[in-house]
DRENDRENLUM-515332 format. One record per residue (C-alpha): residue in one letter; y, z negated, x negated. Coordinates in pm, whole numbers, plus 50000, padded with zeros to 5 digits. Layout:
% DRENDRENLUM-515332
AYZX/...
//
This chain:
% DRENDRENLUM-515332
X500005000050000/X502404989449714/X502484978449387/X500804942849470/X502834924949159/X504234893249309/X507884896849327/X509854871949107/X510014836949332/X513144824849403/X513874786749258/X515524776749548/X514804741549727/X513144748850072/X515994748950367/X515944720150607/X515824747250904/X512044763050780/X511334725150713/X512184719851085/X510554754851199/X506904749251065/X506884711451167/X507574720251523/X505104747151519/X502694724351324/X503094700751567/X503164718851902/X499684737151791/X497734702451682/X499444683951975/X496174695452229/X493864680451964/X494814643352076/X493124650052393/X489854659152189/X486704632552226/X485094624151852/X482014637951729/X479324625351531/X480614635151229/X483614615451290/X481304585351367/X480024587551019/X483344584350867/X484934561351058/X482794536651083/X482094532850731/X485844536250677/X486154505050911/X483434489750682/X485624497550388/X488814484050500/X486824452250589/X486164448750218/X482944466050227/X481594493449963/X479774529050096/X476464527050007/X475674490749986/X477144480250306/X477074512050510/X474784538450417/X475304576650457/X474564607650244/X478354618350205/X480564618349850/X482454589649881/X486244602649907/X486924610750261/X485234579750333/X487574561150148/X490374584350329/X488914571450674/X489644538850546/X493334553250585/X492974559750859/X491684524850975/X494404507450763/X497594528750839/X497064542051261/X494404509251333/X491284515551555/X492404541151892/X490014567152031/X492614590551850/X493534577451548/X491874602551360/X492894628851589/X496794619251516/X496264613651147/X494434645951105/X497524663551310/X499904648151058/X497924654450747/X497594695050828/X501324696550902/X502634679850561/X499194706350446/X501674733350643/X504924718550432/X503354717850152/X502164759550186/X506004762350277/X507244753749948/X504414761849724/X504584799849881/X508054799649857/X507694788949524/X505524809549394/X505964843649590/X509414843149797/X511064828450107/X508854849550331/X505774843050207/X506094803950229/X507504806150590/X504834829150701/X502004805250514/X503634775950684/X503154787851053/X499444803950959/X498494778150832/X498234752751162/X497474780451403/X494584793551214/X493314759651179/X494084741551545/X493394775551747/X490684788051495/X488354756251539/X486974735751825/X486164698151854/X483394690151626/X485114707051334/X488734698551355/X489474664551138/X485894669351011/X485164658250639/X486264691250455/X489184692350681/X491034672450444/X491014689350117/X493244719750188/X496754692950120/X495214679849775/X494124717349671/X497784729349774/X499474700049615/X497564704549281/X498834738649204/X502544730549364/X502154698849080/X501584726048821/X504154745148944/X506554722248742/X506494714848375/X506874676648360/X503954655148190/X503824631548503/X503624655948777/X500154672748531/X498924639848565/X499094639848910/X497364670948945/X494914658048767/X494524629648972/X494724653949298/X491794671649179/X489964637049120/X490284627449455/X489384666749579/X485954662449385/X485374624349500/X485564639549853/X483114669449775/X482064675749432/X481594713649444/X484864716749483/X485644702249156/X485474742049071/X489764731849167/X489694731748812/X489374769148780/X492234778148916/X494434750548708/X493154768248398/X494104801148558/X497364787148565/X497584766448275/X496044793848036/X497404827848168/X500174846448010/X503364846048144/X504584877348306/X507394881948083/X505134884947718/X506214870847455/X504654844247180/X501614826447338/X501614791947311/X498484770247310/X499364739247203/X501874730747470/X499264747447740/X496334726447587/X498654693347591/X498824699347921/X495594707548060/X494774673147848/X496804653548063/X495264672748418/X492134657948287/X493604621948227/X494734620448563/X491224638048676/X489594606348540/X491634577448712/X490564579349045/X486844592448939/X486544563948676/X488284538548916/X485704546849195/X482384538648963/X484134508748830/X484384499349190/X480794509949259/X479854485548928/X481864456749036/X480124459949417/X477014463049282/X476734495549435/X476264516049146/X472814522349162/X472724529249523/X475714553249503/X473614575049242/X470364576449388/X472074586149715/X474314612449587/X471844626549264/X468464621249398/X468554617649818/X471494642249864/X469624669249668/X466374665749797/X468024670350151/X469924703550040/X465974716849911/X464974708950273/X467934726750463/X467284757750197/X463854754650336/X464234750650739/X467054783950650/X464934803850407/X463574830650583/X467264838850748/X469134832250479/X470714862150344/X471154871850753/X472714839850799/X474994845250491/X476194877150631/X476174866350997/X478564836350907/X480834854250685/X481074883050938/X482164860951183/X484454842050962/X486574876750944/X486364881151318/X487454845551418/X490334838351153/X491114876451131/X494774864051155/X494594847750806/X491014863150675/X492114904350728/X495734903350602/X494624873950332/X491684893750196/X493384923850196/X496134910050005/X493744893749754/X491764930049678/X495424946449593/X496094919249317/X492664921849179/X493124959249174/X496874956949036/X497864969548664/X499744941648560/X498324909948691/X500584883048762/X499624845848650/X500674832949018/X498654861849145/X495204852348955/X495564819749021/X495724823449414/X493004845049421/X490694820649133/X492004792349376/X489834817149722/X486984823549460/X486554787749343/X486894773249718/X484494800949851/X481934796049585/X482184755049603/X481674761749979/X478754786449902/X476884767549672/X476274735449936/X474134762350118/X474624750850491/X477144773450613/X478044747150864/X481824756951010/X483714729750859/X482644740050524/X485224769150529/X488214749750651/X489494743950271/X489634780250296/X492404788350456/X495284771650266/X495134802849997/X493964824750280/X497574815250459/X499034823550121/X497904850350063/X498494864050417/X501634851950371/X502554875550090/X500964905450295/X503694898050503/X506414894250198/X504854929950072/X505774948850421/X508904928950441/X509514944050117/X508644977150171/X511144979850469/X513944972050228/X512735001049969/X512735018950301/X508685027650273/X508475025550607/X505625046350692/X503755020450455/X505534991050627/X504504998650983/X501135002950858/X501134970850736/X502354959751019/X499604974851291/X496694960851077/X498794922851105/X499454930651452/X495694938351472/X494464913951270/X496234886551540/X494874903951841/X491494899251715/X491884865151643/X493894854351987/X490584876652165/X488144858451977/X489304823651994/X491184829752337/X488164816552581/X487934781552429/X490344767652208/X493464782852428/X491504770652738/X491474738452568/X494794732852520/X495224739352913/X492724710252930/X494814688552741/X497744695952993/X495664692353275/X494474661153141/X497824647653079/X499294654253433/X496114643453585/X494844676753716/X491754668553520/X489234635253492/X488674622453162/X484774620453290/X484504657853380/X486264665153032/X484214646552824/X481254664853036/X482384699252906/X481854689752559/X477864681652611/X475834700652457/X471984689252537/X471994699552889/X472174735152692/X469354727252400/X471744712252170/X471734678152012/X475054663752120/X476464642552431/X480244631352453/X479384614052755/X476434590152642/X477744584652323/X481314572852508/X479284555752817/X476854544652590/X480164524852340/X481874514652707/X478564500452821/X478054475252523/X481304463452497/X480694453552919/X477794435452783/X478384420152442/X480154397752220/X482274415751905/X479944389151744/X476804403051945/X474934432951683/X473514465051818/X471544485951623/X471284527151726/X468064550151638/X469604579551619/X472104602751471/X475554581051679/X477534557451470/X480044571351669/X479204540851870/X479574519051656/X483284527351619/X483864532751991/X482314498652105/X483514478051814/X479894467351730/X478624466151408/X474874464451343/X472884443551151/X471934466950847/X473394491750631/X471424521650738/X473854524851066/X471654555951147/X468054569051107/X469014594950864/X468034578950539/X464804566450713/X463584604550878/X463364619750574/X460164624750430/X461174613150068/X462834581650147/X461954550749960/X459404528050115/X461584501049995/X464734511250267/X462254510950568/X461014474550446/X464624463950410/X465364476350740/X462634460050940/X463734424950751/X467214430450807/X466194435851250/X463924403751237/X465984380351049/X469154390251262/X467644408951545/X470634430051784/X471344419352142/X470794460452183/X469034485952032/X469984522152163/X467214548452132/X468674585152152/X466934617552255/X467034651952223/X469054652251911/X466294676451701/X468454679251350/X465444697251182/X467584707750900/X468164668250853/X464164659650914/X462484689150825/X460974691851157/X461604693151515/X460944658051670/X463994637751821/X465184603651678/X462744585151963/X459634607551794/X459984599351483/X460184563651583/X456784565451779/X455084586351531/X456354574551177/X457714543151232/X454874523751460/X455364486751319/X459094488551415/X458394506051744/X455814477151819/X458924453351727/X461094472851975/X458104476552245/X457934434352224/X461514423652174/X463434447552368/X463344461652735/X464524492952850/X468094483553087/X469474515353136/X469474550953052/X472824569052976/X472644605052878/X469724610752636/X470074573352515/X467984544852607/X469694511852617/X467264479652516/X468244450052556/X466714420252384/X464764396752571/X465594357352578/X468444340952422/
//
């Protein structure tokens, strides 16, 4: 289309008025989110953020198979909004708009006025409109603000503000450690010649990639001194080095036969569903591999999409949420798509221009189609819901999923929370077999073990030791409830297709014996069988 050599950035501090432009729009696209119920995923992480804010440690004191830094942000989240039904929903709405501000000024920055303004509004309606319920303010949901802070750190040439890249991309691989690859693109930028030649220097490039990797180790090396102090050490490693990869070798396994059609089936749709940022971004990326002269802001934005997409590729699930770090350099880079027909109307290539224009124009038609039946509609939910047009019970209904083969119910996990907190004491425990700490965190009940779900315990390679500890942990402070859930068949967690209530009967008998002569069944909610304990 045009020479695709980034235009020289203007220096130029970011006007209050785009400031004010991509908050608002920020805001008015995450503001239907509030309305959204929490998944399971979200029960993960904010329950053991709860547990970590209570002086706990991950691991030792709540068990789960994720890298420890969101957890820690969940904590946050605990700490800073306390404990609401959407807490996480507001904080995640306020961390993607500063993630918005942040693609404002480092596009700006980096590429011109038009390209940060243009990143800035992508950026929220990609992700809020591009994404339902179960992925928004999911785990990878909050690395895109770190990733885009690192390189806008870099951007300056001050010792302290390398060290706090470094520390940025600490905290990126604490939350998921493939994406450590963050450090490609900081070499990219750190090591590339400048556009405008000269004498290369080395030393003052290498002093400062030394002090990215001093910051790199403060959080990293304050986290296993944590983890030493706790006692948690151990625990931490086997769960992250030795569970966590055994798991991936099963997933690879329930996939295998698909794979390569699920590879292209996923990444196919990725285009179609976020063609407003995927088309115009990827196009935009091809041009400045292709260019002549290639620009050091230019590599690194398209190292910084390599390194995310490969990070995301190598964890081998394809699961939705692993893409959302994706689109902060896909909104930059669509961004200076946008810059590139903007400039081509002012060299008066216009023919050029409006093509650029009808494959944008394009490009956000087949987004608004594709998303346009359920995330729009959702939004008119959240009015409806607000006015009172719609009950919160029939809402929570349309977000169900085992009614339809899934593994997933809004409604028992919420009526399931509501029910025990009718029936308990915050001092009363209640233990869940199943794949829902969500209800932990909903009915403010904690239970009396660290293994908060069966997930450490289903798999076929688990230590002999947890299910002992388990069992000792029930009898010597047995729950006033234990929940039993159905019809959640995870065999890419298990390896095979039994629910969490199968496995119990046919791996875990002496515990199901325990249940069978403690407990009674008192009601069923959903696919979730509430027991409650018999006697005092």
């Amino acid at each position: 289309m045009r020479d695709s050599t980034p235009p020289a950035a203007p220096q130029t501090a970011v006007p209050w008025v785009e400031i004010a432009v991509v908050l608002l729009v920020a805001l008015a696209c995450g503001l239907p989110s509030l309305s959204l119920p929490l998944g399971r995923d979200h029960g993960i992480g904010l329950y053991i953020g709860e547990v970590i804010a209570g002086g706990g440690a991950p691991y030792v004191d709540a068990w789960d198979i994720k890298p420890p830094g969101v957890l820690y942000l969940n904590a946050l989240v605990s700490l800073v909004l306390g404990k609401h039904p959407w807490s996480l929903r507001l904080f995640d709405l306020l961390w993607q708009a500063a993630t918005a501000l942040s693609l404002l000024a480092l596009g700006r920055r980096w590429f011109g006025n038009v390209t940060g303004l243009t990143a800035g509004l992508l950026y929220p309606a990609a992700y809020f409109f591009g994404h339902d319920f179960w992925h928004l303010a999911n785990f990878d949901a909050f690395l895109a603000l770190p990733m885009t802070l690192t390189l806008l750190c870099l951007s300056g040439t001050r010792r302290t503000t390398d060290l706090l890249a470094g520390l940025l991309v600490g905290l990126v691989f604490l939350a998921r450690f493939t994406h450590g690859l963050l450090f490609l693109p900081v070499i990219a930028w750190l090591l590339w010649p400048d556009a405008e030649g000269g004498a290369y220097a080395w030393k003052p490039r290498l002093q400062r990639f030394g002090f990215v990797c001093g910051g790199f180790f403060l959080p990293v090396a304050a986290f296993l001194l944590h983890m030493l102090l706790t006692g948690g050490f151990g625990e931490f490693f086997y769960t992250l080095f030795v569970f966590a990869p055994q798991y991936a070798v099963t997933t690879a396994s329930v996939l295998d036969v698909e794979f390569w059609r699920l590879l292209r089936r996923v990444f196919g749709d990725f285009i179609v569903r976020h063609a407003l940022t995927a088309v115009p971004g990827l196009l935009a990326a091809l041009s400045l591999v292709a260019a002549k002269k290639r620009d050091r802001r230019g590599v690194t934005v398209v190292v910084w999409l390599l390194a995310t997409f490969v990070g995301f590729a190598i964890m081998g699930k394809f699961f939705a949420y692993h893409w959302l770090p994706l689109f902060a350099p896909l909104a930059l880079l669509a961004g200076l798509f946008v810059q590139w027909i903007a400039d081509l109307f002012r060299e008066r290539r216009r023919a050029w221009a409006i093509a650029g224009i009808v494959v944008f124009v394009a490009a956000a038609g087949l987004f608004l189609w594709r998303v346009g039946d359920t995330n729009l509609t959702r939004a008119g939910h959240a009015w409806n819901l607000a006015i009172g047009r719609l009950d919160r019970a029939a809402h929570l209904r349309s977000f169900d999923s085992v009614d339809q083969g899934g593994d997933f119910s809004a409604t028992a996990n919420y009526g399931v929370a509501a029910y025990l907190r009718d029936h308990t004491e915050a001092e009363d425990g209640v233990f869940v077999w199943g794949f829902e700490q969500l209800i932990y965190y909903l009915s403010d009940r904690r239970p009396p073990t660290r293994f908060c779900s069966n997930f450490a315990l289903s798999a076929a390679w688990r230590p002999a030791a947890w299910v002992r500890e388990l069992e000792d942990d029930l009898r010597r402070r047995p729950p006033a409830y234990v929940v039993l859930v159905t019809q959640d068949v995870m065999p890419w967690v298990t390896g095979h297709g039994l629910d969490s209530l199968g496995i119990l009967r046919r791996d875990f008998r002496t515990l199901a014996e325990w249940i069978s002569h403690h407990y009674d069944v008192e009601t069923q909610i959903g696919n979730m069988l509430v027991c409650r304990r018999r006697g005092p």
